[in-house]
C-alpha positions as CSV (number, residue, x, y, z in Angstrom):
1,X,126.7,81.3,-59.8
2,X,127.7,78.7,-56.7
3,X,127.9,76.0,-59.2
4,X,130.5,77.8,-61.2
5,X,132.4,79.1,-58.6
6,X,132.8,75.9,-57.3
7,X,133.5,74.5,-60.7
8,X,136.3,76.8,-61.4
9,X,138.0,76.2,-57.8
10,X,137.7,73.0,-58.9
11,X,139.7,73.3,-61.8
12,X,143.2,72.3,-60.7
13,X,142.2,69.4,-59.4
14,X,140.0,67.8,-62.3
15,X,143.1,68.9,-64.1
16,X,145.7,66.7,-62.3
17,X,142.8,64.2,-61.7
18,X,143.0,63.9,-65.6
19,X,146.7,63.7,-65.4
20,X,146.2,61.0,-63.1
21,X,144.2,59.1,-65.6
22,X,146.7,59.4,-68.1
23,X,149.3,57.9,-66.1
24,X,147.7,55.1,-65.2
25,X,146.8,54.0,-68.5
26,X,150.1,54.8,-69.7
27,X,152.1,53.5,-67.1
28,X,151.9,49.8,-67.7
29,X,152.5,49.7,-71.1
30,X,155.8,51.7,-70.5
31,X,157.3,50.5,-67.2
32,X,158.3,47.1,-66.4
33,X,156.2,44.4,-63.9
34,X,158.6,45.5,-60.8
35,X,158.4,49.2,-61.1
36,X,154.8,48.6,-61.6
37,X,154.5,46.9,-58.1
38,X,156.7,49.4,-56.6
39,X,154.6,52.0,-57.6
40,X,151.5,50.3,-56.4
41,X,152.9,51.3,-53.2
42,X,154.0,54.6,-53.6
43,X,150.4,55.5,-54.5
44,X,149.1,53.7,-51.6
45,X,151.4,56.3,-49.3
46,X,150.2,58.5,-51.6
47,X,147.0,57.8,-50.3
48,X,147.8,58.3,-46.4
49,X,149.7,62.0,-47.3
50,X,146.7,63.1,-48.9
51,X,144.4,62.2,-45.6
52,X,147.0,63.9,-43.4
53,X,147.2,66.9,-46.3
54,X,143.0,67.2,-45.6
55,X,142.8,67.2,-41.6
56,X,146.0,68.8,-40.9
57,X,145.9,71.5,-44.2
58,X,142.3,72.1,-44.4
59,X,141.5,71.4,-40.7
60,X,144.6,72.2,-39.0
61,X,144.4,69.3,-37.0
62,X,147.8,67.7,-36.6
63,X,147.8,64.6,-36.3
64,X,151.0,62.6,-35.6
65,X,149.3,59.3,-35.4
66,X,147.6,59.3,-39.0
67,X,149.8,55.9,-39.7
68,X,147.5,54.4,-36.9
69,X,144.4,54.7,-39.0
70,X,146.3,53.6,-41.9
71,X,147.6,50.5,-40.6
72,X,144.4,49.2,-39.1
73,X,142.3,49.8,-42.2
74,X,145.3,47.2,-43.5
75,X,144.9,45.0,-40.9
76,X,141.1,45.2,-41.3
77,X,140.9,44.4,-44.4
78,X,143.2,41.6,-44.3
79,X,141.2,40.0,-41.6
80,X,138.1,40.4,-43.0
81,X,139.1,39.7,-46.5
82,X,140.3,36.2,-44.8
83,X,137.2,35.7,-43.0
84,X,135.0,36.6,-45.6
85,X,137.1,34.4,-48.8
86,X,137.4,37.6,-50.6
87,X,137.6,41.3,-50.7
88,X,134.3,42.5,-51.7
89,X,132.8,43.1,-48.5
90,X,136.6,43.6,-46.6
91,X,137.3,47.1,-48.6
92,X,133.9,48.6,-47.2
93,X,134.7,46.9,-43.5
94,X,138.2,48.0,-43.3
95,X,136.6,52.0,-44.5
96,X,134.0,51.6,-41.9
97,X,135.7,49.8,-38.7
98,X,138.6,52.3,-39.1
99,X,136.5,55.8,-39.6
100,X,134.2,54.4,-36.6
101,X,137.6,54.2,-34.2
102,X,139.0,57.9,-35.7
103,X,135.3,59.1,-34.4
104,X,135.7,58.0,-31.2
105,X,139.2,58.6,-30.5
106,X,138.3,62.1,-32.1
107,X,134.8,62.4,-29.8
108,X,136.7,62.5,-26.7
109,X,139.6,64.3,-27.9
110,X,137.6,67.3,-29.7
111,X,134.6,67.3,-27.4
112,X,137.5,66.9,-24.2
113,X,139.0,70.5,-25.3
114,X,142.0,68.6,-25.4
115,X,144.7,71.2,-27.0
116,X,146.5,70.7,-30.1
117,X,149.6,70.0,-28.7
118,X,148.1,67.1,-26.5
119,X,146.0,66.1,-29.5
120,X,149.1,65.0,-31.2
121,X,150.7,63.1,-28.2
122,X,147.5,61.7,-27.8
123,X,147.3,60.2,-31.9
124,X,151.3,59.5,-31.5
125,X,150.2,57.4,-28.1
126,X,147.5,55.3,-30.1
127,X,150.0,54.5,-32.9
128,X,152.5,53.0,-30.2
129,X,149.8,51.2,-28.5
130,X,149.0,49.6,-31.7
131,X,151.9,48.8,-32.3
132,X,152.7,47.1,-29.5
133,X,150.0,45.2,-28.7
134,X,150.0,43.9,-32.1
135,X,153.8,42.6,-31.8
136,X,152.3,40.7,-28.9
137,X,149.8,38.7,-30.6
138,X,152.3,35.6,-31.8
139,X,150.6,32.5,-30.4
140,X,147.7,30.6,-32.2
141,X,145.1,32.3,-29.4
142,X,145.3,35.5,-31.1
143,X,142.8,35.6,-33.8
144,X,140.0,36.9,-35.3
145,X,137.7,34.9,-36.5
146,X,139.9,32.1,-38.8
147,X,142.4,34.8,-39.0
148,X,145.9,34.6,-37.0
149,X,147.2,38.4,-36.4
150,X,150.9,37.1,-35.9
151,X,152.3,39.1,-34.2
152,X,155.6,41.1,-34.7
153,X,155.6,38.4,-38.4
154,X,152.6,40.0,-39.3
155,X,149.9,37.9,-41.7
156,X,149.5,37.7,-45.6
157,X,146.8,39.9,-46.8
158,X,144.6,38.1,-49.2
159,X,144.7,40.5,-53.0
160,X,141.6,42.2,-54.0
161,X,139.3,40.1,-56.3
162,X,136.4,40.9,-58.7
163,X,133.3,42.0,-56.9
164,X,131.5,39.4,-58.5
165,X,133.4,36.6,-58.8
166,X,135.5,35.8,-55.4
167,X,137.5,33.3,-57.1
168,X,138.9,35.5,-59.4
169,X,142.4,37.5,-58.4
170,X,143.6,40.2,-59.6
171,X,146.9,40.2,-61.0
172,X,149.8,43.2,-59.9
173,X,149.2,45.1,-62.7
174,X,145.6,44.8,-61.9
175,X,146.1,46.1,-58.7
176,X,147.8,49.7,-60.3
177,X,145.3,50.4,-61.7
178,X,142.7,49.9,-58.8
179,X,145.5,52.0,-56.7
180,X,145.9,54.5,-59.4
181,X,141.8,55.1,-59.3
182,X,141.3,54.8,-55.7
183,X,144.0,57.5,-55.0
184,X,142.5,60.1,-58.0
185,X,138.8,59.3,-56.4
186,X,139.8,60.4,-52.7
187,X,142.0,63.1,-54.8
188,X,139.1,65.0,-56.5
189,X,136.6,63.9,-53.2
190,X,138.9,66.0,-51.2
191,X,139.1,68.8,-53.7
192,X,135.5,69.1,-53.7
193,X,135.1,68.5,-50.0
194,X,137.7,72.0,-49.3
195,X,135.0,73.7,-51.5
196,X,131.8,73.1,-50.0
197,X,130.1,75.0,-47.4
198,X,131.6,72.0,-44.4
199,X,135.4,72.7,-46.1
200,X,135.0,76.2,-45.7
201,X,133.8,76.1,-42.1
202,X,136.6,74.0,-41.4
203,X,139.3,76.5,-43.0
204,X,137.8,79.2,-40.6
205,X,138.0,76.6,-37.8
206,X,142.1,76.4,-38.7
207,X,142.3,80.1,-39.1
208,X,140.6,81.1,-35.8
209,X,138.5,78.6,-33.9
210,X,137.2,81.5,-31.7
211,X,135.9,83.8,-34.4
212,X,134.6,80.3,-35.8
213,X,132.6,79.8,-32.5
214,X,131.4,83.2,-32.1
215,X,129.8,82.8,-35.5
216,X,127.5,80.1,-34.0
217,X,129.5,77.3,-35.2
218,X,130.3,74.0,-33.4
219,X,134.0,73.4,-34.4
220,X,134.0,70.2,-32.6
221,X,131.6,68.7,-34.5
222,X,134.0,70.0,-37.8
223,X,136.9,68.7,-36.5
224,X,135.6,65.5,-35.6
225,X,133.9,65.0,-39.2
226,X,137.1,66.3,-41.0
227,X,138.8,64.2,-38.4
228,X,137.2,61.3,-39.4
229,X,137.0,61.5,-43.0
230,X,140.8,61.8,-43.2
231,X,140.7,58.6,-41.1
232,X,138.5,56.7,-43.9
233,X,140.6,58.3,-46.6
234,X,144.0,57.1,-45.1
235,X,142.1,53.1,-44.6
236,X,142.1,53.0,-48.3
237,X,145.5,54.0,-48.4
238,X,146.2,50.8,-46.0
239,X,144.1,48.5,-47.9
240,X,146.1,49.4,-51.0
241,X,149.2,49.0,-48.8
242,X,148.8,45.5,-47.6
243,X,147.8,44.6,-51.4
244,X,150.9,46.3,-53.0
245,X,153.1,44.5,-50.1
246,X,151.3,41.1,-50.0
247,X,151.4,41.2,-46.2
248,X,150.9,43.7,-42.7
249,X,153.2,43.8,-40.2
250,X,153.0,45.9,-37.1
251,X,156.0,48.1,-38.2
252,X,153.3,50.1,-40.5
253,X,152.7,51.8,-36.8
254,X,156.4,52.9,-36.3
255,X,157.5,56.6,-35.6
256,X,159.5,56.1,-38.9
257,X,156.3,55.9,-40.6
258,X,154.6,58.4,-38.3
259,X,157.3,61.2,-38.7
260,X,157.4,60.4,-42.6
261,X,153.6,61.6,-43.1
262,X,154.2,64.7,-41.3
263,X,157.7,65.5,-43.2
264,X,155.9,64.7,-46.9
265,X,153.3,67.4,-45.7
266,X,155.6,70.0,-45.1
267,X,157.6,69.6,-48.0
268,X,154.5,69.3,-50.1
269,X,153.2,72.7,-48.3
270,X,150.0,72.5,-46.1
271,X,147.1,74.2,-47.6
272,X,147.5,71.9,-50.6
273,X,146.6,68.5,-51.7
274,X,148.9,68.0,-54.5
275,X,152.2,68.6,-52.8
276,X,152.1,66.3,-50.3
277,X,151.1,63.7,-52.7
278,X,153.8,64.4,-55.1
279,X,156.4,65.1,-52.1
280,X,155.2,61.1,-50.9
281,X,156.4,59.9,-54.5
282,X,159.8,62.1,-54.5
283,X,160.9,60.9,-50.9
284,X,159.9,57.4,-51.6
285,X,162.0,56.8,-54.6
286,X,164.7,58.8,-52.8
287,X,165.0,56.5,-49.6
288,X,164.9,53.3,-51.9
289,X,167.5,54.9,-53.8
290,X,169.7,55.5,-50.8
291,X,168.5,51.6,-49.4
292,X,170.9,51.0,-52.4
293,X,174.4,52.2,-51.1
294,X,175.7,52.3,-47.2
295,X,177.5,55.9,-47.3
296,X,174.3,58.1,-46.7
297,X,172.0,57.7,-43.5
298,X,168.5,57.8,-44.4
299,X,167.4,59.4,-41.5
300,X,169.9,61.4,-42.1
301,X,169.1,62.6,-44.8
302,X,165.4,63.0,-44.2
303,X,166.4,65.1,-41.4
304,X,168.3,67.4,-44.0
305,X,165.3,67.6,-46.0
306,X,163.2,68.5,-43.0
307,X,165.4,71.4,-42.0
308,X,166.0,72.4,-45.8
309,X,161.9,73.1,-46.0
310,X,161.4,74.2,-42.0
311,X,163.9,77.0,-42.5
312,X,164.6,77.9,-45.8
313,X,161.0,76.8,-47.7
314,X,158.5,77.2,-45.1
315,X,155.1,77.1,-47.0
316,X,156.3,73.5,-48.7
317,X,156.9,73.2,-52.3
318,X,153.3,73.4,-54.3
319,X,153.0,76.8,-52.3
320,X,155.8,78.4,-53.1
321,X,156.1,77.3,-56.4
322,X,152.4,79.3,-56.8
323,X,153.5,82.3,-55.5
324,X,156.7,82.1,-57.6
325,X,154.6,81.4,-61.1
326,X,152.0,84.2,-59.5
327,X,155.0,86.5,-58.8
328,X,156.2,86.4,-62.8
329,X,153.0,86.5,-64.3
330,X,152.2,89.7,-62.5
331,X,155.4,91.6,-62.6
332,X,156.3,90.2,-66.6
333,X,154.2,91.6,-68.8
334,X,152.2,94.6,-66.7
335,X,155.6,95.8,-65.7
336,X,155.9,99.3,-65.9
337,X,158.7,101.4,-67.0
338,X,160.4,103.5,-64.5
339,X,160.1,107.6,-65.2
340,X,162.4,110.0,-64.1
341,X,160.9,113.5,-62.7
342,X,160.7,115.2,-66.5
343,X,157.7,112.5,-67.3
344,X,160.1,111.1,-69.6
345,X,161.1,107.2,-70.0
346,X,164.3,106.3,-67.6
């Protein structure tokens, strides 16, 4: 019976999973080399909302610095890919390094009863220092190994090759489809993970940590493990980046990039997986359509967008598109006919 149950909440996402699949076999035989590449990195973003859509959705841990976790499993895996001659091994470092430095940022944060409030200034504050430390790192004496971090110029990330043969590079269109599949594993991953016994303690946790505590549960240890899966989740997505881009630079770690995560959350709708993903794709088409023309501000008009949903759409899109379709299916056909006080049919 706990094997079906699980099975059927399952359902939705096997069934965009599958979707998924489609599209990425479809897609290069229908869209040209440069939408291809473009694409590549919309998934990878893709990739970073769905981490933030798991802690901060499922774990109600908000987390303004989730670009920090992103950019340094990019930078990761571009300096170990380097040091290493190929990507093999760097993929599984960059995964490891970064969800190693989420748990202990996390450990002292979760285990310091530092408040949520503080708990984002504290993630914003790491994504700054990153930032800035790695915009100081020009000269030849900052390196890693034989790789030079170059400061604010950033460094070439080497592209992902075939596990068994180094020498052998895989091509753009290559690289969809190895974007494409990562994004659909961590997709269906964290589908399952909000289902399991840990993804339901952790739901509780965002609902009322005290009741969660008084049940004999130690939230900490949840948030840190949600906490730091999100972190692993969102180094893939920064490993795809750097391959989509063909370089890292330490602008990954802006606030642009920082305040973009949490705004494709919202107007995806916490609580989901799926709409933060899709809002990713929506808002990144729409600011490189408006990097086209000089009349409309992007910030701008991100800003709109932000309001629009904060005010007027408050759950996010994917939510209240649910209750909507949930809303017509329940009062279309079981509607009952009015009667006046005869009994008869009004």
């Amino acid at each position: 019976m706990k094997q079906t149950g699980t099975l059927r909440e399952m359902r939705p996402t096997l069934i965009f999973a599958f979707l998924g699949i489609v599209f990425m076999f479809l897609a290069p035989h229908v869209l040209q080399l440069f939408t291809i590449i473009n694409l590549t990195t919309a998934i990878a973003l893709a990739v970073l909302a769905l981490s933030l859509a798991l802690i901060w959705g499922y774990g109600g841990i908000l987390c303004f610095g989730q670009v920090a976790f992103f950019g340094l499993g990019a930078y990761v895996y571009t300096m170990a890919a380097i040091n290493f001659g190929g990507s093999t091994w760097a993929v599984l470092v960059a995964i490891i390094v970064t969800s190693a430095f989420a748990a202990v940022v996390g450990y002292f944060m979760f285990y310091g009863r530092v408040s949520d409030v503080y708990l984002g200034v504290i993630t914003l504050t790491v994504t700054l220092i990153l930032y800035s430390l790695l915009r100081r790192t020009s000269g030849p004496e900052y390196k890693i190994g034989k790789a030079l971090l170059g400061g604010f110029n950033g460094v070439s990330s080497p592209p992902i090759n075939l596990p068994w043969d180094t020498r052998t590079l895989l091509f753009p269109e290559h690289i969809f489809y190895v974007a494409m599949g990562a994004l659909i594993i961590c997709f269906v991953f964290a589908g399952w993970l909000v289902t399991t016994h840990f993804g339901r303690v952790c739901v509780a946790i965002r609902e009322n940590e005290t009741r969660a505590e008084l049940l004999g549960y130690d939230t900490r240890a949840y948030k840190l493990g949600i906490f730091t899966i999100g972190a692993g989740i969102a180094a893939v997505g920064g490993v795809l980046f750097c391959n989509g881009v063909g370089r890292i630079t330490p602008d990954v770690f802006g606030l642009y990039n920082a305040a973009l995560t949490i705004i494709w959350v919202i107007v995806g709708g916490r609580g989901t997986l799926i709409g933060p993903i899709i809002a990713s794709f929506a808002l990144f088409y729409l600011t490189s359509a408006l990097g086209g023309q000089s009349l409309l501000n992007n910030n701008l008009v991100l800003g709109v967008i932000l309001i629009f949903f904060v005010l007027l759409v408050p759950k996010g899109l994917a939510p209240t598109l649910i209750d909507w379709v949930g809303a017509r299916r329940k009062g279309g056909p079981t509607r009952t006919r009015r009667r006046n006080p005869r009994g008869t049919d009004a």
